[in-house]
PDB file of N, H, CA, C and O in Angstrom:
ATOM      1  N   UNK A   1       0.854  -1.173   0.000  1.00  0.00           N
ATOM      2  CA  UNK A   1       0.000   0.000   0.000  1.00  0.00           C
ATOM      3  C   UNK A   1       0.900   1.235   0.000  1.00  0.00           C
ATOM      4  O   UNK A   1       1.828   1.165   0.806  1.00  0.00           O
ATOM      5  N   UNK A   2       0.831   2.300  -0.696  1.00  0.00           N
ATOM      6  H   UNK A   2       0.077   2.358  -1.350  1.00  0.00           H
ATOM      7  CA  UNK A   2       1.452   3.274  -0.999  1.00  0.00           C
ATOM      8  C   UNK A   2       0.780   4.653   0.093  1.00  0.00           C
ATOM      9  O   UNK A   2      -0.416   4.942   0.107  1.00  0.00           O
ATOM     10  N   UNK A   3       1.577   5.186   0.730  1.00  0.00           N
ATOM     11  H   UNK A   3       2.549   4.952   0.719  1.00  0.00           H
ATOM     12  CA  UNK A   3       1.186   6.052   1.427  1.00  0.00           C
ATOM     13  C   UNK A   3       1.424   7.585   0.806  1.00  0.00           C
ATOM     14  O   UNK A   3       2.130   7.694  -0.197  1.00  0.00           O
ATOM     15  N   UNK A   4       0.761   8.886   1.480  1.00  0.00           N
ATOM     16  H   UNK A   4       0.188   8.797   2.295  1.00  0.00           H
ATOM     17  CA  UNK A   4       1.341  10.058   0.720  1.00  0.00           C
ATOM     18  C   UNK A   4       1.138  10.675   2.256  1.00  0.00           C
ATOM     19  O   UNK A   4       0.282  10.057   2.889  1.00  0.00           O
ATOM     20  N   UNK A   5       1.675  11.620   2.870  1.00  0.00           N
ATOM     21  H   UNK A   5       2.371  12.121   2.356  1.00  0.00           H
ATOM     22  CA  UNK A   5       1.246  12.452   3.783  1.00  0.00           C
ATOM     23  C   UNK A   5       0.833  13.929   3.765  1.00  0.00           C
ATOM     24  O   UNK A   5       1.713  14.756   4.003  1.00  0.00           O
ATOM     25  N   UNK A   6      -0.135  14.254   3.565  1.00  0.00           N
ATOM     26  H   UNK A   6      -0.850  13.582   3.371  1.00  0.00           H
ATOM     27  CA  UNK A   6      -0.451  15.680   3.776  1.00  0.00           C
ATOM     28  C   UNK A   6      -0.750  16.365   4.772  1.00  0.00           C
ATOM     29  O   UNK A   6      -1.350  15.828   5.703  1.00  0.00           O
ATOM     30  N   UNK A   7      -0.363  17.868   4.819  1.00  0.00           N
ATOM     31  H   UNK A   7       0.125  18.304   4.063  1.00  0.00           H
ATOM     32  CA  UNK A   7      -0.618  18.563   6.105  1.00  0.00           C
ATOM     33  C   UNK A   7      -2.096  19.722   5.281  1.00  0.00           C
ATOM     34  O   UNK A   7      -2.166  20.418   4.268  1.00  0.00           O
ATOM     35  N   UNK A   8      -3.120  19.343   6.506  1.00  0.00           N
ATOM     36  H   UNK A   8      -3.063  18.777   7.329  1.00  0.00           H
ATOM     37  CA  UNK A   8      -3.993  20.066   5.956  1.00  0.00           C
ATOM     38  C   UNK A   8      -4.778  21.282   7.335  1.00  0.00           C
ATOM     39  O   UNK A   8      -4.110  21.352   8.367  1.00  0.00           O
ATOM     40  N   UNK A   9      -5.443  21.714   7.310  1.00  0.00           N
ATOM     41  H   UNK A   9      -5.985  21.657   6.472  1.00  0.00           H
ATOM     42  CA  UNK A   9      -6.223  22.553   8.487  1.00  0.00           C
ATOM     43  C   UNK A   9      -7.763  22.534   8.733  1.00  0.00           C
ATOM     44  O   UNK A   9      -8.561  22.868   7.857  1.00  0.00           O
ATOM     45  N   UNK A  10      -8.035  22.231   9.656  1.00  0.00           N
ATOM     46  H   UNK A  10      -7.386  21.960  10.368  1.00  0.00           H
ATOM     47  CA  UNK A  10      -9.781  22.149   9.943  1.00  0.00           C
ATOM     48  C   UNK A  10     -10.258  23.610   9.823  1.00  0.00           C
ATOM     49  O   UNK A  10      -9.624  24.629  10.099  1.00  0.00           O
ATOM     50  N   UNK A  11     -11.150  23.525   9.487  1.00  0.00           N
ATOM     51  H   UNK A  11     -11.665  22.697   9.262  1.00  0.00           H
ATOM     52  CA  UNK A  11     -12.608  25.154   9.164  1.00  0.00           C
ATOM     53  C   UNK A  11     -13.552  24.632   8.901  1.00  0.00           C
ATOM     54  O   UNK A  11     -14.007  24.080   7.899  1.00  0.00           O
ATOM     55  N   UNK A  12     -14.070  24.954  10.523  1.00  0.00           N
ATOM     56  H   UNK A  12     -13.700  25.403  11.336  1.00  0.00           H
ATOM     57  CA  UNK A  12     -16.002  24.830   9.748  1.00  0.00           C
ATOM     58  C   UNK A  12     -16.131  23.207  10.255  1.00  0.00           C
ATOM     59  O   UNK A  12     -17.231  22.714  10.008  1.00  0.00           O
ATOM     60  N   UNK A  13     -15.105  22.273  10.962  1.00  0.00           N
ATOM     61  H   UNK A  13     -14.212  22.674  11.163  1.00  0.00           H
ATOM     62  CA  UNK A  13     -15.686  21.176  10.985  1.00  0.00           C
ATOM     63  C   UNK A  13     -15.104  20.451   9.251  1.00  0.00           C
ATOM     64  O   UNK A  13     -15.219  19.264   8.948  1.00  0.00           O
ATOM     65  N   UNK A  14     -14.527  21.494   8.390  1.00  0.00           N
ATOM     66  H   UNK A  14     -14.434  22.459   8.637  1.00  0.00           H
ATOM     67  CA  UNK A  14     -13.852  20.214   7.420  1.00  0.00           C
ATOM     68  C   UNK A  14     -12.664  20.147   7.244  1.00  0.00           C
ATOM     69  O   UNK A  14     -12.037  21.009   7.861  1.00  0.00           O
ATOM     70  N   UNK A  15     -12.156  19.559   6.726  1.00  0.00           N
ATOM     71  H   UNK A  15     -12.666  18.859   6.226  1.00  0.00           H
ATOM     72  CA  UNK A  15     -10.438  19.686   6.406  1.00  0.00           C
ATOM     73  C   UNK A  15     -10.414  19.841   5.225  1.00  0.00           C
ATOM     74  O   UNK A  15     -11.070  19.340   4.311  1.00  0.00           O
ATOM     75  N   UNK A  16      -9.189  20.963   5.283  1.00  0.00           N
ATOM     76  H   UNK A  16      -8.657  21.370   6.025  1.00  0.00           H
ATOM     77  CA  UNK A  16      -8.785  21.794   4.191  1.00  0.00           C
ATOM     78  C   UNK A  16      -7.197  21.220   3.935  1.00  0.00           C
ATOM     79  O   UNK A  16      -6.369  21.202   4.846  1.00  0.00           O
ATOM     80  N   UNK A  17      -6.926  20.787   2.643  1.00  0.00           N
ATOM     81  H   UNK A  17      -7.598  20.802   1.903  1.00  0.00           H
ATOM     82  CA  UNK A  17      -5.958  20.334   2.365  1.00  0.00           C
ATOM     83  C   UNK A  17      -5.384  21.807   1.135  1.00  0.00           C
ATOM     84  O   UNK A  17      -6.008  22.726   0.605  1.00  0.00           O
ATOM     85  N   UNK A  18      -4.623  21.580   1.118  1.00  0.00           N
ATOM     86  H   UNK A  18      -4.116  20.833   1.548  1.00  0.00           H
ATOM     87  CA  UNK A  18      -3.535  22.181  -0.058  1.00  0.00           C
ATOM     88  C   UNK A  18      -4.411  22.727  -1.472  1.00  0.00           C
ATOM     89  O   UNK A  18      -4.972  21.761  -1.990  1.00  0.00           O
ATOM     90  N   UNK A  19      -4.580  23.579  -1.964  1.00  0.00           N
ATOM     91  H   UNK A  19      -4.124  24.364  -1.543  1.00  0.00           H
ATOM     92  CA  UNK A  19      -4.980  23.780  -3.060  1.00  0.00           C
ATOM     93  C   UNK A  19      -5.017  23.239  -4.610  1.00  0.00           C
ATOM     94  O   UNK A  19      -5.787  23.290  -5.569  1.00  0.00           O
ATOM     95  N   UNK A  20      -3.726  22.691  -4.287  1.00  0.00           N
ATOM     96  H   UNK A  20      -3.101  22.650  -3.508  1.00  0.00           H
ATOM     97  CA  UNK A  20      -3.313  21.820  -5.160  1.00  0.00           C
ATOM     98  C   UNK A  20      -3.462  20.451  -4.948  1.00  0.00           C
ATOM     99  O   UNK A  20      -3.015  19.679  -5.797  1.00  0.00           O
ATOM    100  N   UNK A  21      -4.000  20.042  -3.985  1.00  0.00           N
ATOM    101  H   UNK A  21      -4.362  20.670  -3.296  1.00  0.00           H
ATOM    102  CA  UNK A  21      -4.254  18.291  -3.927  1.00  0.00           C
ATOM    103  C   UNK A  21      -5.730  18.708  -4.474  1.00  0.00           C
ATOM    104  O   UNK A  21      -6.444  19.640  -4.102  1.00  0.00           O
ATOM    105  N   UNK A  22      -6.000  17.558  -5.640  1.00  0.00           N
ATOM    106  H   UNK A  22      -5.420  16.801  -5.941  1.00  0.00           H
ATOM    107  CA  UNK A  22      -7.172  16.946  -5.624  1.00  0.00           C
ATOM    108  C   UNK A  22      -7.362  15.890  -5.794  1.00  0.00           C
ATOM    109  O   UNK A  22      -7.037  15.321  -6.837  1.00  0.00           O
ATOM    110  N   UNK A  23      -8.078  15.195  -4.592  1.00  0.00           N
ATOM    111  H   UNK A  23      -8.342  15.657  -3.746  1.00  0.00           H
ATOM    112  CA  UNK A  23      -8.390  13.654  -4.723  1.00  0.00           C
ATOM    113  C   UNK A  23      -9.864  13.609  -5.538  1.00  0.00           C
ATOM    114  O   UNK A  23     -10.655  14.494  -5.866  1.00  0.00           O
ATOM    115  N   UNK A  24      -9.846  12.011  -5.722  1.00  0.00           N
ATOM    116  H   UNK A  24      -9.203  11.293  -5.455  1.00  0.00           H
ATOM    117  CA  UNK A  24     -11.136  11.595  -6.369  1.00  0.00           C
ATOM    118  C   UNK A  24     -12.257  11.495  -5.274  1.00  0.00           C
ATOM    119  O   UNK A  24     -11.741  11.449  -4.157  1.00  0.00           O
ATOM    120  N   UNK A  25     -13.483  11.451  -5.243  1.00  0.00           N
ATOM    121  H   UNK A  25     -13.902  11.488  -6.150  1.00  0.00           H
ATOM    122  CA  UNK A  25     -14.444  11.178  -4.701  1.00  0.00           C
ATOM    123  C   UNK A  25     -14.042   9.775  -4.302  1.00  0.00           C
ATOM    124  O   UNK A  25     -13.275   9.106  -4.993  1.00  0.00           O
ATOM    125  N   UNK A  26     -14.724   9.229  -2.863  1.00  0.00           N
ATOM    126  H   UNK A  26     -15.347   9.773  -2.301  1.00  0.00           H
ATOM    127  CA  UNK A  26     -14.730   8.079  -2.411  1.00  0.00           C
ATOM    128  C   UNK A  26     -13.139   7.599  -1.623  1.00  0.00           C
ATOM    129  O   UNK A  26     -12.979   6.583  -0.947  1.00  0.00           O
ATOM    130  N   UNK A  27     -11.983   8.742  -1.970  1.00  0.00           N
ATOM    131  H   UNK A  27     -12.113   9.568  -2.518  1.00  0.00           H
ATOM    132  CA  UNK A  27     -10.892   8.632  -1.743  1.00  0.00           C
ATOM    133  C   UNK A  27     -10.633   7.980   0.127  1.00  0.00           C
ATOM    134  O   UNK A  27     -10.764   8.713   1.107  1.00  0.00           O
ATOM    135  N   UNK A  28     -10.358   6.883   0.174  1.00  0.00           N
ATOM    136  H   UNK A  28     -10.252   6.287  -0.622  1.00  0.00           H
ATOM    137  CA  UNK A  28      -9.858   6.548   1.411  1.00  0.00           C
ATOM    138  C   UNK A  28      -9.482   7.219   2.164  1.00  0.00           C
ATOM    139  O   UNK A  28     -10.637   7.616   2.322  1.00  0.00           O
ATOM    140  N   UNK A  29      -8.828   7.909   2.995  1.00  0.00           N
ATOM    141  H   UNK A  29      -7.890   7.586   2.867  1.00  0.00           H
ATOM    142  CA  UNK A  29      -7.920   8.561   3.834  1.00  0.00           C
ATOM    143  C   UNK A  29      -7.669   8.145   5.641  1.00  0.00           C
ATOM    144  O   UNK A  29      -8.299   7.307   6.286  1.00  0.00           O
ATOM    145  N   UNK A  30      -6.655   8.956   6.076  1.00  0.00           N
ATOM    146  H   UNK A  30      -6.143   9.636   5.552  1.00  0.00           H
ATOM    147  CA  UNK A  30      -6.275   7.986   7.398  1.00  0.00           C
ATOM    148  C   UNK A  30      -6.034   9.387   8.388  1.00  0.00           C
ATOM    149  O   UNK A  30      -4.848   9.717   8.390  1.00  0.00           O
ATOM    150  N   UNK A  31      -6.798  10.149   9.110  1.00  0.00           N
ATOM    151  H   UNK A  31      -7.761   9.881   9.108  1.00  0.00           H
ATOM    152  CA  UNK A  31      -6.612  11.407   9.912  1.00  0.00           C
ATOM    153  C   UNK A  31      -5.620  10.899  11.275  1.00  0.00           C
ATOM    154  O   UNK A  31      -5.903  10.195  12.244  1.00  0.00           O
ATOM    155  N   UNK A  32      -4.214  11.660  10.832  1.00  0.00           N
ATOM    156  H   UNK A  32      -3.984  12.232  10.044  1.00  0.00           H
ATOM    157  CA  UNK A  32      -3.709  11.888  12.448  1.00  0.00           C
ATOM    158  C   UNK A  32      -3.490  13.378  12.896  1.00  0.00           C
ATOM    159  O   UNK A  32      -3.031  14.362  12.315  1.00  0.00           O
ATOM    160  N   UNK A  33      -3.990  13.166  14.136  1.00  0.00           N
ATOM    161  H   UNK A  33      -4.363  12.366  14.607  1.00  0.00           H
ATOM    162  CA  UNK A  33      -4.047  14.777  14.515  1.00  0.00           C
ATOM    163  C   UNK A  33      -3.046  14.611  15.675  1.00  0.00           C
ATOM    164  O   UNK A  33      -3.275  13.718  16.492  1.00  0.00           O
ATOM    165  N   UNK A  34      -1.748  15.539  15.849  1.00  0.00           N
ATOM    166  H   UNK A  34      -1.562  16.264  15.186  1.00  0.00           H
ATOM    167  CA  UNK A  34      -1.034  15.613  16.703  1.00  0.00           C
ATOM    168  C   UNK A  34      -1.294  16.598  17.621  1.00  0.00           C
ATOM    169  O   UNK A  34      -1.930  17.615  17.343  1.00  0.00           O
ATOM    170  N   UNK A  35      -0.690  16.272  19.043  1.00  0.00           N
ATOM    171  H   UNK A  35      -0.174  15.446  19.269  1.00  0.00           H
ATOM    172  CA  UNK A  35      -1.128  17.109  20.307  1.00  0.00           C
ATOM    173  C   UNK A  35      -2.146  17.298  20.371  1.00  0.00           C
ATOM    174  O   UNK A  35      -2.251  18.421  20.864  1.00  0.00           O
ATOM    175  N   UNK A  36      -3.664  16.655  20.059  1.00  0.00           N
ATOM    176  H   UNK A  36      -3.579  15.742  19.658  1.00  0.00           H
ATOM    177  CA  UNK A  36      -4.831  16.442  20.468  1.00  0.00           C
ATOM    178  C   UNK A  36      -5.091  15.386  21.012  1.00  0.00           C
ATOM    179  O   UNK A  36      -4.686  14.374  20.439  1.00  0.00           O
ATOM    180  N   UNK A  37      -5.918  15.216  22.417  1.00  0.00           N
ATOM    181  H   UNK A  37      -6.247  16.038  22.883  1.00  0.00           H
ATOM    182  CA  UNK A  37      -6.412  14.258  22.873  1.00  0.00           C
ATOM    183  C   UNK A  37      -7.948  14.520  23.056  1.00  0.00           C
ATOM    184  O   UNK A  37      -8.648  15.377  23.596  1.00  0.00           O
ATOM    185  N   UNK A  38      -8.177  13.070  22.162  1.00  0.00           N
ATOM    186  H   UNK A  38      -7.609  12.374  21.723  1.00  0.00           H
ATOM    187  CA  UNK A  38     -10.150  13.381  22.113  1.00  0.00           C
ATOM    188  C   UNK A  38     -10.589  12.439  23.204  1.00  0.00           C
ATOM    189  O   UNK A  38     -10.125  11.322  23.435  1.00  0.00           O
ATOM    190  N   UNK A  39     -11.768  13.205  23.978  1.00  0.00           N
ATOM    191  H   UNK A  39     -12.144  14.112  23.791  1.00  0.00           H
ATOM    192  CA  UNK A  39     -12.028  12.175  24.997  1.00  0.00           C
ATOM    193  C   UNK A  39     -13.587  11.270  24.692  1.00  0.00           C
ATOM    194  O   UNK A  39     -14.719  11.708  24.488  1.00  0.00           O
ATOM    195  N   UNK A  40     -13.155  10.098  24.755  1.00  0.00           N
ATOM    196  H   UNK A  40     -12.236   9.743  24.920  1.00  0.00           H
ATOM    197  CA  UNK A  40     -14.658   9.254  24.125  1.00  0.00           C
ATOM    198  C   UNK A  40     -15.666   9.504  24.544  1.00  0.00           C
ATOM    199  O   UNK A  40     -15.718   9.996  25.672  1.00  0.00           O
ATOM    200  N   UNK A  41     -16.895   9.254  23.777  1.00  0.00           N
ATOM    201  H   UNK A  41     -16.853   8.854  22.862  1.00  0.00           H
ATOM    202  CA  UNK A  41     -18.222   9.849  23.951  1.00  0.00           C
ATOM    203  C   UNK A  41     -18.533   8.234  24.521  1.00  0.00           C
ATOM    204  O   UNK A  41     -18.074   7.241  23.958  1.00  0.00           O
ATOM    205  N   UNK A  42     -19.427   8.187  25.780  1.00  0.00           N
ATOM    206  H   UNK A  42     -19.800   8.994  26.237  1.00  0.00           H
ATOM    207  CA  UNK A  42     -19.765   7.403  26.220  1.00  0.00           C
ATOM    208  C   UNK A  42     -20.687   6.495  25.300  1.00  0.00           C
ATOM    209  O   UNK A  42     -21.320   6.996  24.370  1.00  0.00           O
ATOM    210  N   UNK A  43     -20.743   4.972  25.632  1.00  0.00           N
ATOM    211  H   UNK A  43     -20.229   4.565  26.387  1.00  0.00           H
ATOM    212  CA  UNK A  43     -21.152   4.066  24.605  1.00  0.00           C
ATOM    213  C   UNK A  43     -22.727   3.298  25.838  1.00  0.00           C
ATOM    214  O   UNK A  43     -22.779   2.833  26.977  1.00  0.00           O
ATOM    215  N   UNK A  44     -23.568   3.527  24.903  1.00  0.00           N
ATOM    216  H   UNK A  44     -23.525   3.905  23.978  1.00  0.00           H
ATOM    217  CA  UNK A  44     -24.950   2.941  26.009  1.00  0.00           C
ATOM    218  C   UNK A  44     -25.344   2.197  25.011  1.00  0.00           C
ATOM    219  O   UNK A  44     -25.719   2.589  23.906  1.00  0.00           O
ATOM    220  N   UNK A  45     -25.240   0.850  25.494  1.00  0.00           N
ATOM    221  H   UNK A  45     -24.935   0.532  26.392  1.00  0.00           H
ATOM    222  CA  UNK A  45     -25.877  -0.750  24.611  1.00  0.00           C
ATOM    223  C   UNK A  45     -27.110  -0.592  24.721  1.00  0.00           C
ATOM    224  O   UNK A  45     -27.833   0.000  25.523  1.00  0.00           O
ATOM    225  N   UNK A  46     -27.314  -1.373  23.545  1.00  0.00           N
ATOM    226  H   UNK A  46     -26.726  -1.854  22.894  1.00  0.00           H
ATOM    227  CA  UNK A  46     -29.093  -1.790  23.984  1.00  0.00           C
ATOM    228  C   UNK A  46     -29.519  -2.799  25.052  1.00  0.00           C
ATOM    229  O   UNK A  46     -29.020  -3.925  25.051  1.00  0.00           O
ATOM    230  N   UNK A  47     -30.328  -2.473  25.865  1.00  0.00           N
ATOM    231  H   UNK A  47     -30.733  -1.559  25.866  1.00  0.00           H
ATOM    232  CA  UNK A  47     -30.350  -3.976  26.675  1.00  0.00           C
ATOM    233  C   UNK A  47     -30.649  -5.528  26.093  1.00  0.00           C
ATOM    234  O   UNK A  47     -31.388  -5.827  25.155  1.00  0.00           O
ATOM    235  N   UNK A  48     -29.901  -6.357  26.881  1.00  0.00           N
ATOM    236  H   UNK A  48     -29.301  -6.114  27.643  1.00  0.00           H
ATOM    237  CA  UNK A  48     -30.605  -7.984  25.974  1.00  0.00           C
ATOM    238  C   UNK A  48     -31.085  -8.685  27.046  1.00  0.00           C
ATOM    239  O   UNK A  48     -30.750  -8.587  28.227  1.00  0.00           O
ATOM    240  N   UNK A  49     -31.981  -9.473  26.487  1.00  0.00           N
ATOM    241  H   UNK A  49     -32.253  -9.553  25.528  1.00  0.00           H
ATOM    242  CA  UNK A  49     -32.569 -10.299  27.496  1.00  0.00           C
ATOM    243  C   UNK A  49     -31.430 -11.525  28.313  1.00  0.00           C
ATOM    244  O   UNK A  49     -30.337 -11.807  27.823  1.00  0.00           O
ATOM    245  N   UNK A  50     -31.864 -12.027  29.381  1.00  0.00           N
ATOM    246  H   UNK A  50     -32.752 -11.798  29.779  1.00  0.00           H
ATOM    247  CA  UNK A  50     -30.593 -13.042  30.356  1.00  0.00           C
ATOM    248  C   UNK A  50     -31.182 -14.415  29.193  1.00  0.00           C
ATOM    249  O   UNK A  50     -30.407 -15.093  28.518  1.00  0.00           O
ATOM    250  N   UNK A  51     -32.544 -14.556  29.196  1.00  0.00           N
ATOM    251  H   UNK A  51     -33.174 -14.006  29.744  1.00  0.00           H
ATOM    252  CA  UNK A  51     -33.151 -15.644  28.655  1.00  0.00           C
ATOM    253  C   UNK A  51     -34.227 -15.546  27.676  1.00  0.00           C
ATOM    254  O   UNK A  51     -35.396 -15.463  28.049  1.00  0.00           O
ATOM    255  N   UNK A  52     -33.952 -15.551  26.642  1.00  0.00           N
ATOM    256  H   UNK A  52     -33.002 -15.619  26.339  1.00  0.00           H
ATOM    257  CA  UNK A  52     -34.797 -15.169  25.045  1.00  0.00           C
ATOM    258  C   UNK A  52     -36.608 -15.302  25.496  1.00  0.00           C
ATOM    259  O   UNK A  52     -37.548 -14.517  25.375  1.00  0.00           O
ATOM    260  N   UNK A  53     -36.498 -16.549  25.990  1.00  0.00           N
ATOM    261  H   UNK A  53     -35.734 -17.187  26.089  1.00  0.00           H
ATOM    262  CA  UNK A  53     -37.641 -17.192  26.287  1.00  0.00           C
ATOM    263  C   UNK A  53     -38.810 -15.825  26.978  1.00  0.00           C
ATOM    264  O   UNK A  53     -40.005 -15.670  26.724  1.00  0.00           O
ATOM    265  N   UNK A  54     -37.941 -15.033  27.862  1.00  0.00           N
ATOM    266  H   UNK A  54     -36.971 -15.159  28.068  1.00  0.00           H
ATOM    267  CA  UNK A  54     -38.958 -14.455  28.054  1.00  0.00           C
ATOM    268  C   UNK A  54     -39.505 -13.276  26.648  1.00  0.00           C
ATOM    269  O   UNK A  54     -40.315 -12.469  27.104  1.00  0.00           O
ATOM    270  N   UNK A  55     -39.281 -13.094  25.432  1.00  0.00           N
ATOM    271  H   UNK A  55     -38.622 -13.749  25.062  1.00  0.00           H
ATOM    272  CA  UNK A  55     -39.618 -12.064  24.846  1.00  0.00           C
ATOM    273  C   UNK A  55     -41.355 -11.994  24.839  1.00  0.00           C
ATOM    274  O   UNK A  55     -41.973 -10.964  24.569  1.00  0.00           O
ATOM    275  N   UNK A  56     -41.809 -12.923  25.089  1.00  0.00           N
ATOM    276  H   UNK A  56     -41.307 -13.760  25.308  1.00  0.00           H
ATOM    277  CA  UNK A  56     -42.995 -12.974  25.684  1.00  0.00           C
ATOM    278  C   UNK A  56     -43.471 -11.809  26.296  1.00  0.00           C
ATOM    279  O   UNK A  56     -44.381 -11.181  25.755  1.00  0.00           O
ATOM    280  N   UNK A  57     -43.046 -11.486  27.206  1.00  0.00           N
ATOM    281  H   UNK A  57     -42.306 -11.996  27.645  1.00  0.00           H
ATOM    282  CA  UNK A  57     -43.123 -10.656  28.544  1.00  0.00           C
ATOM    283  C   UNK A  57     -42.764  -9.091  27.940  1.00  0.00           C
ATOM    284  O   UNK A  57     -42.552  -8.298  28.857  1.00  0.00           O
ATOM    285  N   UNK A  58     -42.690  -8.691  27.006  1.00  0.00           N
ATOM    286  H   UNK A  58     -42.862  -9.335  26.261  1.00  0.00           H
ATOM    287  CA  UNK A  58     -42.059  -7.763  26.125  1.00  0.00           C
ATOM    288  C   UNK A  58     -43.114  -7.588  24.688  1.00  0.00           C
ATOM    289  O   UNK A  58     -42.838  -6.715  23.865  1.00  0.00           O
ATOM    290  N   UNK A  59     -44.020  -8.269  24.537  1.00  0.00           N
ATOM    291  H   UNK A  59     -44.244  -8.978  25.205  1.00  0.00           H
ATOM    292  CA  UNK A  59     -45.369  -8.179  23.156  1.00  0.00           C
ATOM    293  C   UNK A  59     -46.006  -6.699  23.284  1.00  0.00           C
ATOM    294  O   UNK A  59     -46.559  -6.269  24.296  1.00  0.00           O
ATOM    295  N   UNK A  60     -45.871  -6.180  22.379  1.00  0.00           N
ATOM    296  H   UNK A  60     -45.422  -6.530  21.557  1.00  0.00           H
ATOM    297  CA  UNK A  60     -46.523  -4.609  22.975  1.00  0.00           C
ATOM    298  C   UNK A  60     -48.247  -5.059  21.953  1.00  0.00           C
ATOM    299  O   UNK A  60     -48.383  -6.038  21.219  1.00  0.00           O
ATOM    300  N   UNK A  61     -49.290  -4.014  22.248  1.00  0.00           N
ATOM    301  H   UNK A  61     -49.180  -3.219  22.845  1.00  0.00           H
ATOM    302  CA  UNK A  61     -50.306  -3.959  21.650  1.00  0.00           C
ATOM    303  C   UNK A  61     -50.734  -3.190  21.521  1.00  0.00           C
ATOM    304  O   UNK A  61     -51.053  -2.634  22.573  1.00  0.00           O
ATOM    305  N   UNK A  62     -51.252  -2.232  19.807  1.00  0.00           N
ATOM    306  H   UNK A  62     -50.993  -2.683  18.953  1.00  0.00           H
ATOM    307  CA  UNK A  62     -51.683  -1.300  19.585  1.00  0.00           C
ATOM    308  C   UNK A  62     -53.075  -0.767  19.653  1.00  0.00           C
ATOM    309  O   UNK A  62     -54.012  -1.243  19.012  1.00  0.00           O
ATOM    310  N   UNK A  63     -53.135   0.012  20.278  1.00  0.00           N
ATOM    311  H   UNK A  63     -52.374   0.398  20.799  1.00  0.00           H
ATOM    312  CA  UNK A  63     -54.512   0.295  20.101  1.00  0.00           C
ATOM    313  C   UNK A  63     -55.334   1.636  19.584  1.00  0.00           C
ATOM    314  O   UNK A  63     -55.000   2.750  19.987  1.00  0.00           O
ATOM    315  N   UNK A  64     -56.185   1.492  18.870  1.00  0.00           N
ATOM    316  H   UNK A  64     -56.457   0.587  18.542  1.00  0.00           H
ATOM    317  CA  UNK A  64     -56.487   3.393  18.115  1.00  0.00           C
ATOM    318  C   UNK A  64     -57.318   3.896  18.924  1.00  0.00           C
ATOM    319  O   UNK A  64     -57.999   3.119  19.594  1.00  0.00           O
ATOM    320  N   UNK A  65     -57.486   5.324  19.080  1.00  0.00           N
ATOM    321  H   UNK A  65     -56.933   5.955  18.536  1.00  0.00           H
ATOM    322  CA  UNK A  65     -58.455   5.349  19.567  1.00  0.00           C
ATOM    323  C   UNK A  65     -59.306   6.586  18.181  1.00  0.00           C
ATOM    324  O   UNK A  65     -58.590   7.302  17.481  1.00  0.00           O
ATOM    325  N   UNK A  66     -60.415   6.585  18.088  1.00  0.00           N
ATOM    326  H   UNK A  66     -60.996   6.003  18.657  1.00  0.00           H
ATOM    327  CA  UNK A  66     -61.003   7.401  16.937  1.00  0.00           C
ATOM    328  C   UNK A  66     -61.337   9.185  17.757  1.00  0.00           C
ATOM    329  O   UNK A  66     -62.081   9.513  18.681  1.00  0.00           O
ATOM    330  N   UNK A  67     -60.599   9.808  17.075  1.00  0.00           N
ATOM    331  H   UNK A  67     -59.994   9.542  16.324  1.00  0.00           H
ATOM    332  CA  UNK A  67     -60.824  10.847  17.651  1.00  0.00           C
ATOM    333  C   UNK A  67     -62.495  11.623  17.741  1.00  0.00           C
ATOM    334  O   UNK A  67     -62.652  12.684  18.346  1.00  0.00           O
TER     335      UNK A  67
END
């Protein structure tokens, strides 16, 4: 795999590379940002059941009402 390194600058939330680079659409790329430390956004699972069996206990039922 062939690497290239560019130095580019964020604005606005995008990165701004060189005037003279133009990549193709769909272009891969690999962001390292030095002397930044990002701190993770907390991760909340979905809950799962201990034992499938109960999804039973979990059947919802719709009901209309006519205005």
């Amino acid at each position: 795999m062939k690497v290239t390194t560019l130095e580019g600058t964020v604005e606005n939330g995008h990165i701004k590379l060189p005037i003279s680079v133009h990549l193709p659409d769909k272009t891969k790329v690999f962001v390292v940002i030095p002397g930044v430390e990002l701190n993770p956004s907390a991760y909340i699972g979905s809950p799962r059941l201990a034992d499938p069996k109960q999804i039973a206990d979990f059947e919802k039922e719709v009901v209309e009402e006519n205005a």
